[in-house]
N, C-alpha and C positions, 0 to 999 in steps of 0.2 A: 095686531101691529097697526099703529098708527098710517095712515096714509098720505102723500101730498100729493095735491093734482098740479100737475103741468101741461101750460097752453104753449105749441111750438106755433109760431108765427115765421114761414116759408120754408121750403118742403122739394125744393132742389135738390142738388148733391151735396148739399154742408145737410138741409135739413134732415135727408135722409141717414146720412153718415151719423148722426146724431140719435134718430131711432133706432137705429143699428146699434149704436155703442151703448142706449140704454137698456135692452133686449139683451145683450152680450153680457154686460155687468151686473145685471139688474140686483144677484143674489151679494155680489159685493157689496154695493151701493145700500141694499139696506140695509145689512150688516154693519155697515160704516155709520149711516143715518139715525138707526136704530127705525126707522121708517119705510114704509115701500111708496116709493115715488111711481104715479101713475099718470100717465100721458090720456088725458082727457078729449083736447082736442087739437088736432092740426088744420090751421087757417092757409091756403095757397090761391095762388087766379089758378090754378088748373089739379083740379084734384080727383081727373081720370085717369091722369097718366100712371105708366106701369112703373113701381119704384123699387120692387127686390123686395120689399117689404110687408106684412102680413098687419093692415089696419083697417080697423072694420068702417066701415061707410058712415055710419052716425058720428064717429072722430071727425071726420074731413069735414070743414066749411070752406068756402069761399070769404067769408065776413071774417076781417080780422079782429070786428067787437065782439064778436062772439067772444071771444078767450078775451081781450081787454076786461068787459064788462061781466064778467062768470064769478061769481065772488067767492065760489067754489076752487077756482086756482089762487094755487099759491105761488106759482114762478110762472114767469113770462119768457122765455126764451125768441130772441127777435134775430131771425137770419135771413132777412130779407135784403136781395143785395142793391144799393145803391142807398143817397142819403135820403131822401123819400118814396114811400111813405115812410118809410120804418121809422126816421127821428118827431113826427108826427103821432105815432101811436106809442113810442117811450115816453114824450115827455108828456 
């Protein structure tokens, strides 16, 4: 099966809610895609904290060009709250 990597950029409670709903769906979603979407890496300023979540440590950066510049992903998911940085690393 085909694969798509996705880069989450912030890692809150939206971002978390988020690995959660992909982890919960995941066999829908690629049934629906025909694809299995895979969460590559999560970009946060704090990526020791405890999230409920099961993600292994080479996922998590700090640098949010890491996942910009990966030419390897193919979706950018940006949930970082406020209008910068986030409108700086969209456009």
């Amino acid at each position: 099966m085909k694969k798509i990597s996705i880069g989450l950029i912030g890692f809150g409670n939206i971002g978390t809610g988020v690995v959660k709903l992909l982890e919960q769906n995941e066999k829908l979603i690629s049934e629906k895609l025909g694809a299995k979407l895979v969460l590559k890496k999560i970009a946060d300023v704090n990526i020791t904290a405890s999230r409920g979540v099961k993600i292994s440590k080479n996922v998590l950066t700090t640098n949010a060009r890491d996942i910009i510049n990966d030419p390897e992903i193919s979706i950018v998911i940006e949930l970082m709250g406020g209008y910068e940085p986030a409108r700086t690393f969209v456009l």
